[in-house]
Every structure is written in structure tokens, then in C-alpha cells.
C-alpha positions in Angstrom: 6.9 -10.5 -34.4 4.3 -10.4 -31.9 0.1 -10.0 -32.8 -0.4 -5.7 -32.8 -3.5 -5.3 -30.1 -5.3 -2.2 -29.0 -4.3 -0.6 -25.5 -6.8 0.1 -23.1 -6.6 2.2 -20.0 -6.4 0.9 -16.7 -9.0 0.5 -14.1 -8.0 2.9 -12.3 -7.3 5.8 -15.0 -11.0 5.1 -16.7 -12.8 6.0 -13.0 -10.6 9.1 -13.2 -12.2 9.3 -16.6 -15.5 9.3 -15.8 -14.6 11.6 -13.0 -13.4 14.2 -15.2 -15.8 14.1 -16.9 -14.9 11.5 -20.5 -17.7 10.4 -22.0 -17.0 9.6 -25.4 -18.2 6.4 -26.9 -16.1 3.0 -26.0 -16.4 0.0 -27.4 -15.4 -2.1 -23.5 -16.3 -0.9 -20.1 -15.2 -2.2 -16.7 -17.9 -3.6 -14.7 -19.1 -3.6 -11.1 -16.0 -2.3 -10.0 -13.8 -5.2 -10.9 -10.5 -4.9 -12.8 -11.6 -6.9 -16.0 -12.2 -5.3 -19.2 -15.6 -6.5 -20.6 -16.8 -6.5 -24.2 -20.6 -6.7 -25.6 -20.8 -7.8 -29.2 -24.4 -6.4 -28.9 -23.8 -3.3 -27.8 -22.2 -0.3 -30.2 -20.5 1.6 -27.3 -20.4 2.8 -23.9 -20.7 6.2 -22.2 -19.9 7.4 -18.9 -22.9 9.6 -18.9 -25.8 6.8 -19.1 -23.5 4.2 -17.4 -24.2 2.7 -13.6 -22.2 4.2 -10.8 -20.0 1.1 -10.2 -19.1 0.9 -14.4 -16.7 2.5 -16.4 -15.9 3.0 -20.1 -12.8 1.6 -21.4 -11.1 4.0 -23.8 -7.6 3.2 -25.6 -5.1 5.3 -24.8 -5.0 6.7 -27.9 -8.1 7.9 -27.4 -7.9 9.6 -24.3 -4.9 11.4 -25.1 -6.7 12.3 -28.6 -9.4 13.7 -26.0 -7.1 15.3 -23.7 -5.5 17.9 -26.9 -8.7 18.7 -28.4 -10.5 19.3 -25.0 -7.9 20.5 -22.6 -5.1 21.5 -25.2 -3.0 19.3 -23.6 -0.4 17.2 -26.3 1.1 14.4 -24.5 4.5 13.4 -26.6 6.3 10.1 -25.8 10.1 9.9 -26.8 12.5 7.1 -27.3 16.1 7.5 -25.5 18.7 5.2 -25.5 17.5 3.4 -22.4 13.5 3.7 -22.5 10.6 6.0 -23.1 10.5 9.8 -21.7 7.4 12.1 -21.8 6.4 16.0 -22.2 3.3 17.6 -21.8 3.2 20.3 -24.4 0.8 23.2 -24.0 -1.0 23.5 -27.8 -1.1 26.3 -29.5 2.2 27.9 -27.0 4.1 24.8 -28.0 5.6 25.2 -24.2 6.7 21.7 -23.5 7.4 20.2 -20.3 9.7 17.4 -19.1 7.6 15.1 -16.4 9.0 11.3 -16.4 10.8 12.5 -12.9 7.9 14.0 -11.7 5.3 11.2 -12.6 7.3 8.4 -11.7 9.5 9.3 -9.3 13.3 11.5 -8.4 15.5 9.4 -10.4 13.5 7.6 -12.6 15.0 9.0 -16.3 12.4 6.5 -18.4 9.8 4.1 -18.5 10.2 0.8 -20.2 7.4 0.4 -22.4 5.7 2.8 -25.0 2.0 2.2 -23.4 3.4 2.4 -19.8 4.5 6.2 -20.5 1.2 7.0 -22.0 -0.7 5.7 -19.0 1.6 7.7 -16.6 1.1 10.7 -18.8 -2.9 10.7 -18.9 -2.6 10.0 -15.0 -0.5 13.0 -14.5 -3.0 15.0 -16.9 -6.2 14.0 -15.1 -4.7 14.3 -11.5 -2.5 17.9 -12.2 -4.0 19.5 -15.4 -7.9 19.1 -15.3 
């Protein structure tokens, strides 16, 4: 069985982050632009808000799509098929869900292959579509 680790978000979905607006506390930040997750044993957390243009806070992607339902009402739900992972976007309190794995990844793709790759294409498609 392999070691259970957190997930963090790319680099590339925490600048849309701090775009959008995140600024909850994280514990890792990317730095000067470059694609390396950073941790400061001296530091309690980071925020977007009092952070340098060029850094980013690193959020889990739990924690993000925690954000995304109790800010946005957006629920992102990741299902297991036969073959891989599917997502839906369901609209809270309407309960209207919607079917995006095509959409986000491409005509024909029916899953992903990992349970963290889905969520990362499903906060994408939040922060690029939805917000």
C-alpha cells in the first residue's frame, strides 16, 4: 500500500487562484514563478492577499473545491466507472448536476485516470467557466 500524501494544486490552477480571488490560509506557496512547491516550517500560512506578485499559495484540492461550494455554490462530485474517473458540477441548493469530463478534457475522452487528476480538471473548469 502506498504512503497517503496530501494533494496540492498545480502551478498553474493556484495563479488562477489568486486571480479569482482565493485567499484562504495555505500552509506551501509557489515562489518566484517557478513550478516547485515550497514549505516554511516558520511560517503558519500563506495568503494571496499579503503575498508578492510573482508568489502563489498552494491549497490542496480539497480545499479549493471545499472553497468553491461554500463561496460559489459550486459542488464538484468525482465518480468511479468501470474504466476511470468522471466528473459533475452540481449547482447547490438546485441539485442541477452537470456532466463535464467531455467538455474539460476533450470530445471523446469518457474518464480520467486518476482521482486527483479529475479534481484538478474540475477546479480548472470552475475557475475558467463558472467564476
Amino acid at each position: 500500500m502506498s504512503q497517503i500524501t496530501e494533494d496540492y494544486v498545480s502551478f498553474e490552477i493556484a495563479k488562477l487562484l489568486k486571480k479569482k480571488g482565493f485567499d484562504e490560509p495555505c500552509h506551501a506557496l509557489y515562489h518566484n514563478g517557478e513550478n516547485k512547491i515550497f514549505f516554511d516550517l516558520d511560517v503558519d500560512s500563506y495568503n494571496n492577499s499579503i503575498l508578492n506578485v510573482d508568489c502563489y499559495a498552494c491549497s490542496t484540492l480539497q480545499m479549493v473545491m471545499k472553497w468553491l461550494r461554500e463561496k460559489y455554490n459550486w459542488h464538484i462530485e468525482i465518480s468511479r466507472g468501470p474504466k476511470g474517473y468522471h466528473i459533475w458540477i452540481v449547482t447547490i441548493p438546485l441539485g442541477v448536476a452537470k456532466y463535464i469530463t467531455e467538455e474539460v478534457c476533450g470530445k471523446g475522452v469518457k474518464y480520467l485516470d486518476t482521482y486527483e487528476e479529475a479534481c484538478e480538471a474540475a477546479i480548472k473548469y470552475c475557475l475558467e467557466n463558472l467564476i
